[in-house]
DRENVEX-637996 format. One record per residue: residue in three letters; x, y, z of N, C-alpha, C in turn. Coordinates in steps of 0.05 Angstrom, whole numbers. Layout:
N
+------+--------+--------+--------+--------+--------+--------+--------+--------+--------+
: rest :   n_px :   n_py :   n_pz :  ca_px :  ca_py :  ca_pz :   c_px :   c_py :   c_pz :
+------+--------+--------+--------+--------+--------+--------+--------+--------+--------+
:  ALA :      X :      Y :      Z :      X :      Y :      Z :      X :      Y :      Z :
...
+------+--------+--------+--------+--------+--------+--------+--------+--------+--------+
END
This chain:
92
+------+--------+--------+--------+--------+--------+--------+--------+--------+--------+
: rest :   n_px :   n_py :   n_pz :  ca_px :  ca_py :  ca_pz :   c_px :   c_py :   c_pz :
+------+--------+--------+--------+--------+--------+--------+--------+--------+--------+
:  UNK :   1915 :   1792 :   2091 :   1939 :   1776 :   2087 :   1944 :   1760 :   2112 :
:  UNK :   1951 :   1734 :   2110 :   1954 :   1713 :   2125 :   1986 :   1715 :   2127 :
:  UNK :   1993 :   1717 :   2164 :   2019 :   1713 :   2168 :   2029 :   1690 :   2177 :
:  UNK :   2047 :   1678 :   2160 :   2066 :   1645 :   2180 :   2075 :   1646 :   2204 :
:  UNK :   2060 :   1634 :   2221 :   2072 :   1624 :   2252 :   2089 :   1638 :   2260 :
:  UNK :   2119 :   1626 :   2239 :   2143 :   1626 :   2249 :   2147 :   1661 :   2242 :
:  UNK :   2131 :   1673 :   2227 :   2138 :   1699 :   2235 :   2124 :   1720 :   2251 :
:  UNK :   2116 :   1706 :   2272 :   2106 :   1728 :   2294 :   2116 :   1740 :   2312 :
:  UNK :   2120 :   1766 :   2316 :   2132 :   1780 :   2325 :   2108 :   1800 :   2341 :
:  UNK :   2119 :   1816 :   2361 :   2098 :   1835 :   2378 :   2106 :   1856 :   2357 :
:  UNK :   2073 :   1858 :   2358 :   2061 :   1894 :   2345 :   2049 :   1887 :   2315 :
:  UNK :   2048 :   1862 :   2310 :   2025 :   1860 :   2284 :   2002 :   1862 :   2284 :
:  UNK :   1985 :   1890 :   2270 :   1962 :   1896 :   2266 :   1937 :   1876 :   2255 :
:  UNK :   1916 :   1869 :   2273 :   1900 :   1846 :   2259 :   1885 :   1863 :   2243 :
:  UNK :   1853 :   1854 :   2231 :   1842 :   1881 :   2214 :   1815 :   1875 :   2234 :
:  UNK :   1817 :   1861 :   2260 :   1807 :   1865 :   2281 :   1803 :   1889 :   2292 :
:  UNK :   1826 :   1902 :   2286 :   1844 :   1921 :   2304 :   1859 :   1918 :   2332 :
:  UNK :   1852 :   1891 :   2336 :   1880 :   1889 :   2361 :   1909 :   1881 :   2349 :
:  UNK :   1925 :   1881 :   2367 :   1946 :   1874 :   2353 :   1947 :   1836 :   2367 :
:  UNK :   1970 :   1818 :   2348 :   1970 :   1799 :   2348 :   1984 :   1782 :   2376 :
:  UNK :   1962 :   1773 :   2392 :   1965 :   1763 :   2413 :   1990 :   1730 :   2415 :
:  UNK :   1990 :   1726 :   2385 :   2003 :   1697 :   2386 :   1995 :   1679 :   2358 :
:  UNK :   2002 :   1650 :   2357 :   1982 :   1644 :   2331 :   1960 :   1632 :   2333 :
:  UNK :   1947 :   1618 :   2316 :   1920 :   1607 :   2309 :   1920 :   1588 :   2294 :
:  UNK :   1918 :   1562 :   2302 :   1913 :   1537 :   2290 :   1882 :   1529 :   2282 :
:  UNK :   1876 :   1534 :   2251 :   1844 :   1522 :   2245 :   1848 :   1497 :   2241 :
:  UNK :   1827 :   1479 :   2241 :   1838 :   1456 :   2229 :   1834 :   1453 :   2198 :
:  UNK :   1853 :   1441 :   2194 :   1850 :   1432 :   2158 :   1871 :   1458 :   2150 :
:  UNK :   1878 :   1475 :   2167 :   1895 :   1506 :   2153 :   1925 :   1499 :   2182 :
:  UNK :   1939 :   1522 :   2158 :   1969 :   1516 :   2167 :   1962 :   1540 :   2192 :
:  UNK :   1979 :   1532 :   2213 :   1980 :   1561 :   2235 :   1985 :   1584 :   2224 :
:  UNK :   1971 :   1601 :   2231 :   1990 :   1633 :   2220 :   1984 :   1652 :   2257 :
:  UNK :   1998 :   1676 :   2248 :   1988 :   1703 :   2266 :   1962 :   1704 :   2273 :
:  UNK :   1950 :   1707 :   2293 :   1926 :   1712 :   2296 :   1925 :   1728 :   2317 :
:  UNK :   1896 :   1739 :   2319 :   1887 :   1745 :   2357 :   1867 :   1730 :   2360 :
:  UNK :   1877 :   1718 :   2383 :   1855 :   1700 :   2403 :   1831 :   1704 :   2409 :
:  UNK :   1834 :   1725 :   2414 :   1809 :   1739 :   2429 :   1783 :   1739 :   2406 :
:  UNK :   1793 :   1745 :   2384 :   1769 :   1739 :   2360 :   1772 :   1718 :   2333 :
:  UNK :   1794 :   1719 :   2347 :   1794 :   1698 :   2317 :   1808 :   1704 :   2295 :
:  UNK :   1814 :   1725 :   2294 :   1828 :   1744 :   2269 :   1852 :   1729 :   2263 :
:  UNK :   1851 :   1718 :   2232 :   1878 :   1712 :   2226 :   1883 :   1729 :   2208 :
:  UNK :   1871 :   1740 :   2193 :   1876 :   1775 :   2173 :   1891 :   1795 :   2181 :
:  UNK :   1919 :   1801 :   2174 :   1933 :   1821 :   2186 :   1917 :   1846 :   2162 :
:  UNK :   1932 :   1872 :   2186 :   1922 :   1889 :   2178 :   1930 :   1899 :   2156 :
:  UNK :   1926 :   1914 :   2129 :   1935 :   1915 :   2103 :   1951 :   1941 :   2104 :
:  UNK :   1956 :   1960 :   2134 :   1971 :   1979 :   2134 :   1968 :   1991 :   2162 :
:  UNK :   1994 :   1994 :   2175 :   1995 :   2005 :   2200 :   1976 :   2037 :   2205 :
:  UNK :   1961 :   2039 :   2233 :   1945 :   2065 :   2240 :   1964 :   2088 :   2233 :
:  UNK :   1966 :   2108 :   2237 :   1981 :   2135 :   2240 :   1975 :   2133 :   2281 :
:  UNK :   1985 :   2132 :   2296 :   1976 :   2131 :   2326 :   1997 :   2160 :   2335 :
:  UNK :   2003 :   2172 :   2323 :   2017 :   2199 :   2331 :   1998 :   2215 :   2345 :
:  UNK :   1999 :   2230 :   2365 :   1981 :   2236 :   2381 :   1964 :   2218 :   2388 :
:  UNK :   1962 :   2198 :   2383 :   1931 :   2188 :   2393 :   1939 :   2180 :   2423 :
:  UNK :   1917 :   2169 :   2440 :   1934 :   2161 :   2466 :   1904 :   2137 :   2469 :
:  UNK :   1926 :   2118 :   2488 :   1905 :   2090 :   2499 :   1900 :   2084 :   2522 :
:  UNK :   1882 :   2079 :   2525 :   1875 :   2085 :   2554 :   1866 :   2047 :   2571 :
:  UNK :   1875 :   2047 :   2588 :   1870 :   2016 :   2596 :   1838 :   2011 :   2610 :
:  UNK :   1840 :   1983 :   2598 :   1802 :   1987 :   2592 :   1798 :   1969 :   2625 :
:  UNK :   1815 :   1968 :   2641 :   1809 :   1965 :   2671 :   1816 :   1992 :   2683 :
:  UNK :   1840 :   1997 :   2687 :   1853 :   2018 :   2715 :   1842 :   2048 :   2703 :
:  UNK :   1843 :   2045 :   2677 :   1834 :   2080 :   2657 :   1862 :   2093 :   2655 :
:  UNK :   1891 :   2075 :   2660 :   1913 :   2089 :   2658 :   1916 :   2104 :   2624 :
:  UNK :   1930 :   2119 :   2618 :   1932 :   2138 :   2598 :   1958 :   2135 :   2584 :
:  UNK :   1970 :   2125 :   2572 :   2004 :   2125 :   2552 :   1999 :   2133 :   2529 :
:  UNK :   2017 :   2136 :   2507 :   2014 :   2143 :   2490 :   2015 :   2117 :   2467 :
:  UNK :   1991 :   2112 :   2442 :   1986 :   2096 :   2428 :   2001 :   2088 :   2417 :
:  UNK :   2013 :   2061 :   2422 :   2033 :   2044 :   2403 :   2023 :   2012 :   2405 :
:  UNK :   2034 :   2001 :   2381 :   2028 :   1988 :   2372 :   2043 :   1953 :   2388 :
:  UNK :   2057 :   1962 :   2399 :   2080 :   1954 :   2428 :   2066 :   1945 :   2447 :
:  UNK :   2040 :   1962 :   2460 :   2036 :   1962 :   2486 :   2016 :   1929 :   2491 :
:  UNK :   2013 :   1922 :   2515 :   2000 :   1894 :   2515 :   1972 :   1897 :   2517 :
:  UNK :   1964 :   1882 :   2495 :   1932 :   1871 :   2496 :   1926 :   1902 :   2483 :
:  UNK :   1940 :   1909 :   2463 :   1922 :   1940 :   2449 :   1914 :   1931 :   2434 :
:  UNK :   1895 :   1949 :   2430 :   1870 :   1950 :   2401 :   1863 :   1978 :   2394 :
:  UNK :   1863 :   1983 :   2365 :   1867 :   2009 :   2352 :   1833 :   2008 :   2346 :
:  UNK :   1828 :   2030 :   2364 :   1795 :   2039 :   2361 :   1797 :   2074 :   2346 :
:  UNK :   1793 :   2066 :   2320 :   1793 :   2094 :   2317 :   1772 :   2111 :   2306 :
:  UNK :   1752 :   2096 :   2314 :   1719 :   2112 :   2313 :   1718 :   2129 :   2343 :
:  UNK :   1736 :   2125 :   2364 :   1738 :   2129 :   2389 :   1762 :   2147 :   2399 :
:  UNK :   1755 :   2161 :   2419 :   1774 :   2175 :   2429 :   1806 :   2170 :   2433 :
:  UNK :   1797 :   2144 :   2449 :   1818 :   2132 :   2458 :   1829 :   2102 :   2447 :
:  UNK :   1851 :   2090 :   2442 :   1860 :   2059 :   2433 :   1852 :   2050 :   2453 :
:  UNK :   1859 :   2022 :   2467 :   1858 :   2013 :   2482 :   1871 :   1990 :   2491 :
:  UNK :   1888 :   1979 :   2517 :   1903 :   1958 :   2516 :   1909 :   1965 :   2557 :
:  UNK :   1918 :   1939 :   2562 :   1916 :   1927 :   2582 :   1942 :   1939 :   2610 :
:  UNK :   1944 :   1954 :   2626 :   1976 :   1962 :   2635 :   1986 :   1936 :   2660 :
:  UNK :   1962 :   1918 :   2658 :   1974 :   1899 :   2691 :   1958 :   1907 :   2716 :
:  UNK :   1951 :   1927 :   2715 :   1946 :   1938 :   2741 :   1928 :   1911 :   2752 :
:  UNK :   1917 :   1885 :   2746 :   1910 :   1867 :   2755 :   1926 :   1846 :   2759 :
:  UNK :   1942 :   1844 :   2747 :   1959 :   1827 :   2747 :   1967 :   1813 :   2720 :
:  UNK :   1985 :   1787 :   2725 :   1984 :   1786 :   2687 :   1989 :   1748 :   2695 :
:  UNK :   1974 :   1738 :   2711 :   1973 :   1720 :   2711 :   1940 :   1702 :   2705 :
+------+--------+--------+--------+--------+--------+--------+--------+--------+--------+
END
């Protein structure tokens, strides 16, 4: 399912499995939700269960617990751990 622009909000699941970085303009198609990073304009057709699960940042290796909130996550769940970004480089 394709989400409108104007409703993007932080913590929408792509079927990427990251969550939605911002939108996505194709040409010839209206903007919707997307992630950047691949291309994904397909939201996800149902939120993970992330209770217990925990994400680990794929620079510093910091550890929090998996939500759907945190920046630059992605729900890997063939894998131990999610994964998403805490700054520890910076965020510029």
């Amino acid at each position: 399912m394709k989400i409108p622009a104007k409703d993007f909000k932080i913590g929408i699941l792509m079927e990427c499995g990251c969550t939605a970085l911002g939108t996505v303009k194709n040409p010839g198609e209206d903007e919707v939700v997307g992630c950047g990073l691949h291309g994904c304009t397909e939201a996800a057709s149902r939120e993970p269960g992330l209770v217990g699960r925990k994400a680990r940042c794929s620079y510093g290796g910091n550890e929090v617990p998996s939500s759907l909130k945190l920046p630059f996550f992605k729900f890997c769940p063939d894998r131990p751990y999610d994964e998403y970004y805490c700054g520890c480089y910076g965020w510029d």
